[in-house]
C-alpha positions, 0 to 999 in steps of 0.5 A: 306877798311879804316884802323884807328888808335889806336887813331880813334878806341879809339874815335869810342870806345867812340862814339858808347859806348856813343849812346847805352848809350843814348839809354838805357838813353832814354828807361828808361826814358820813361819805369821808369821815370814817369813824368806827363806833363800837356794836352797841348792845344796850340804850344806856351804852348809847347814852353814854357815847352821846354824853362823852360827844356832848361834853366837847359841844358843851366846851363852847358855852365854857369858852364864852362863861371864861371869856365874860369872866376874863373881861368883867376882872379886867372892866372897872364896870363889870367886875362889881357886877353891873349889867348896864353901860357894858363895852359892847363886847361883854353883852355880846358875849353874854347874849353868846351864853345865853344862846349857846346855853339854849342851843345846848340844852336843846342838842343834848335832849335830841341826842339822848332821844335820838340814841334812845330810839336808835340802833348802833348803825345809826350812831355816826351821827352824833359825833357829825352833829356835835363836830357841826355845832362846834363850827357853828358856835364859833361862826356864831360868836365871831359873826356877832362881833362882826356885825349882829345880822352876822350870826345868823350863819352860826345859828342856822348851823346849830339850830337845824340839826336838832330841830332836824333831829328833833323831827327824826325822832319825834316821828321814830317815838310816834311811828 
């Protein structure tokens, strides 16, 4: 048996807190939320709705590239650029960057593929998905302020559901 450290079990403390949060998140979605989408009739006018939710998670990665931006004009260090001996704030926003570049990125490809394989019934769930990651993403970025092990909340919110939605479509395109 794998015995973990305190540290692991803090992080496995966060990832599993951090899926049944999605699961309740994306129950009351679908049971609460009333959200009227329109008969689609065609894949590209479904890809077109997703792109229009996509640009509000892609808000988050805008919000950490001006917070980075803000802090290099205002750093003697980083404003010439420099990548070593940063305050601490400024390469946990970059690492914020990059992992919301690569949550992104991955999010926008199980959506598109999603609403490819989808019928327009199935569309609610774009909307609750990307909602979701917005939540996370800033549970992330103030957990990891907080302490390192902190943002394991905000990644398990964002990771979940496209590994999730990853798997649904996968299995919809092979099946």
């Amino acid at each position: 048996m794998i015995t973990l450290n305190q540290q692991q079990k803090d992080v496995r403390v966060g990832m599993v807190a951090g899926a049944l949060f999605c699961v309740v998140w994306v129950w009351m979605g679908y049971g609460f939320i009333n959200i009227e989408l329109p008969l689609w009739v065609t894949t590209g006018d479904r890809l077109a709705y997703v792109a229009k939710c996509e640009f509000f998670a892609s808000l988050m990665l805008l919000f950490g590239v001006m917070a980075v931006a803000g802090q290099r004009f205002f750093s003697d260090k980083a404003i010439e650029g420099q990548t070593t001996g940063l305050p601490d704030a400024i390469i946990i926003n970059q690492r914020y960057i990059q992992n919301t570049l690569e949550q992104l990125i991955l999010l926008v490809i199980a959506h598109m593929a999603y609403a490819a394989t989808a019928d327009s019934g199935d569309m609610k769930i774009i909307p609750i998905l990307v909602s979701l990651f917005i939540v996370g993403r800033i549970c992330f970025w103030v957990g990891y302020h907080q302490n390192a092990l902190s943002r394991s909340f905000g990644f398990a919110v964002t990771f979940y559901p496209t590994v999730t939605l990853m798997l649904v479509t996968a299995w919809r395109i092979g099946g």
